[in-house]
N, C-alpha and C positions, 0 to 999 in steps of 0.2 A: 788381428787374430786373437781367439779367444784362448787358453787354457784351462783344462780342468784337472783338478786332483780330488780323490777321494776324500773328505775330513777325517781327520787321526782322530778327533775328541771328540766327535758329534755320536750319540748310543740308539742303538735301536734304528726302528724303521721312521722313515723320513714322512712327516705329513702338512711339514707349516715350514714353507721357503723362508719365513720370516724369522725363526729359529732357526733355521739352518744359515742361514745368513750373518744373523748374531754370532756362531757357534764359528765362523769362518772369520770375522774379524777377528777373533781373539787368536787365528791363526796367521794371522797377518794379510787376508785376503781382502780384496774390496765386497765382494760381495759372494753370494751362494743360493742355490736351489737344490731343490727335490728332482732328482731322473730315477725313471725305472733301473735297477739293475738286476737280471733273471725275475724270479721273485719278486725282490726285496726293492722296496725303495731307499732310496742310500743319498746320503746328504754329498753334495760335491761343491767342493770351491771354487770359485773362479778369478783370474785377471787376465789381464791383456799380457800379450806374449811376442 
């Protein structure tokens, strides 16, 4: 199973997974993507859960 959390430090709207991924390591995450949220595209973290 996956989980997702929002990134605390990632700014603005979400366009390059590969930044947002970057931006997720430094949050202790293995990895991260870009999902739609309302509007806004928003960076999310991910690991196994």
């Amino acid at each position: 199973r996956t989980c997702q959390s929002q990134s605390h430090k990632f700014k603005g709207a979400c366009f390059s997974d590969t930044n947002c991924a970057s931006v997720c390591r430094t949050e202790n995450f293995p990895r991260g993507q870009c999902n739609q949220h309302h509007v806004e595209r928003k960076c999310y973290c991910e690991r196994d859960c």
